[in-house]
N, C-alpha and C positions, 0 to 999 in steps of 0.2 A: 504494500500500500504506500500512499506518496504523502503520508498523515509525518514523517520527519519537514519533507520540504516546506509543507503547509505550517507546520508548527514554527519556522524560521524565517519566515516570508515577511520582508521589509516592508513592502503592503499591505499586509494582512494587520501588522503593527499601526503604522499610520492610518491606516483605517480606521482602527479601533481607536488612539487616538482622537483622530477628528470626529468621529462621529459621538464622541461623547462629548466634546468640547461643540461641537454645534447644536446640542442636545442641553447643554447647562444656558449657552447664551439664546435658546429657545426659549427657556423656561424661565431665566431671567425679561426675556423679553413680555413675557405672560405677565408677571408682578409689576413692570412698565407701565403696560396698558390699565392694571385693573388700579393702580393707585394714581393714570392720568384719569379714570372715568370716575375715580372717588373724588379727585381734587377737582372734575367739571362739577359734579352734583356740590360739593361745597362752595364753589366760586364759579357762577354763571359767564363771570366777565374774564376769568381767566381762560375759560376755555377757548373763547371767542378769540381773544387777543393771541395766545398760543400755539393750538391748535389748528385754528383758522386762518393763518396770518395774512396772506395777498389772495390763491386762489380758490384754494384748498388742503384737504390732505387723501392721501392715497397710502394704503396698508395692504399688503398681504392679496393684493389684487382685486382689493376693496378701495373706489377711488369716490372722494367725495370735493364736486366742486363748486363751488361759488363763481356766476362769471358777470360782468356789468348788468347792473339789474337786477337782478336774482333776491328773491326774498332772504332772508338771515335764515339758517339753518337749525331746526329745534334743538333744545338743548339734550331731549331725549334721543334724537337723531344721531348724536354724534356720540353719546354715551353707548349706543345700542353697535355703532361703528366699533370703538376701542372695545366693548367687552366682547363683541364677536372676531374682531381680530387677534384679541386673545386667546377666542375658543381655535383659532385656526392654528397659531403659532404652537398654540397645546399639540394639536394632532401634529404637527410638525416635529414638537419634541419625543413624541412617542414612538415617530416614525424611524429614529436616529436612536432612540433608546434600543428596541426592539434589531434595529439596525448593529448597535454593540455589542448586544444579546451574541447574533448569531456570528460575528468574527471574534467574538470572547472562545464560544462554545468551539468553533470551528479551530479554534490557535491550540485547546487542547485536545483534541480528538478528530475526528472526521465533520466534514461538516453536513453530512446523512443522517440528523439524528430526527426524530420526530420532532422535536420541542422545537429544530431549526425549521420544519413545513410550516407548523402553526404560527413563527414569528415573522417568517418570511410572507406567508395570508393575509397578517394582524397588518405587515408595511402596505402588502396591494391595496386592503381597504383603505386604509386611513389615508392614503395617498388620493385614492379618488373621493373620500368623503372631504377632504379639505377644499377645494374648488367649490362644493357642490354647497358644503356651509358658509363658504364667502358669496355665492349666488343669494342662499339664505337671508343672511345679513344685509345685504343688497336690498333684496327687497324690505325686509322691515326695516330699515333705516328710512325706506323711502314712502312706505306709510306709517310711520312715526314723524316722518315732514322734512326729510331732504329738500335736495331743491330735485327743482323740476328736471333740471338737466340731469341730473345720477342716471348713469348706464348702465341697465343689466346687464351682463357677461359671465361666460362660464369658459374657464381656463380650462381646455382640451387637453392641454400637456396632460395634467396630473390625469384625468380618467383615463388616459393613452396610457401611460408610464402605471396607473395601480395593475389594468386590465394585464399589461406586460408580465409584470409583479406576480401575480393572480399566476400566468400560464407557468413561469418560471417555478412559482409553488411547487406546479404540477411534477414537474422533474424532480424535484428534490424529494418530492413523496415516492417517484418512482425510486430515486436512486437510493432512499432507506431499505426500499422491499427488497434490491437487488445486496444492499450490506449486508442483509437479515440473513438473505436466502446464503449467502456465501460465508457468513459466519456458522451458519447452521452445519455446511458440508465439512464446516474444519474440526 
């Protein structure tokens, strides 16, 4: 088996690295958002002057803009904004949590093991659930009282790249059965 090369793999290291270090500045980004949507609901006029500053802001492929003319933007609008860009940045951290999971598992063993199909599954979802909860947010932001101009969109990538995720599962479920079956003959 090739479980020496893999255990020594410069890659394999660095991966696991970054994927925890983009997994902490995730999660920090999460505590961000929820103490700027505590400091909007304390101070109306901060959020405006901050938050809102020339045109807009844009989050996590959640964009919100103010353009000449445009009414002022509810204060629940923009709270419903930061707390749902939070709920996105979450699934982001989990995606990279789960992500460390299986190059941790993978650095001491094979990386055929069941608990790597279910984490590898756990990324495809949540990879396509993140686009699909910024769509979410989108809309209630926009009957909570955006402005008129907020664009609905839904970022293709991620439902491309979970669905991808999702097939790739697939293999890694087969290549357990096939460890199984060859552990079994030895």
């Amino acid at each position: 088996m090739n479980t020496p090369k893999i255990n020594k793999s410069k890659l394999l290291h660095t991966g696991k690295v970054a994927s925890k270090a983009i997994e902490i500045l995730c999660w920090a980004g999460v505590a961000l958002m929820l103490m700027a949507a505590i400091a909007a609901m304390i101070d109306t006029s901060w959020a405006t002057l901050n938050l809102m500053p020339d045109s807009g802001i844009s989050m996590n492929g959640i964009t919100m803009e103010l353009n000449q003319g445009s009414d002022q933007i509810t204060l629940s609008a923009i709270v419903a904004m930061l707390l749902g860009c939070g709920f996105c940045l979450a699934l982001t951290a989990l995606v990279f949590r789960n992500l460390h999971a299986v190059l941790k598992a993978s650095q001491s063993g094979s990386p055929f093991q069941p608990e790597n199909v279910k984490r590898i599954e756990t990324i495809g979802w949540l990879s396509i659930a993140s686009p699909v909860a910024a769509l979410v947010v989108t809309v209630l932001c926009k009957l909570l009282g955006g402005p008129d101009e907020m664009e609905f969109s839904l970022n293709l990538s991620g439902i491309f790249m979970g669905i991808l995720v999702l097939i790739l599962s697939q293999f890694f479920a087969h290549g357990v059965e096939l460890e199984q079956d060859v552990d079994g003959l030895v």
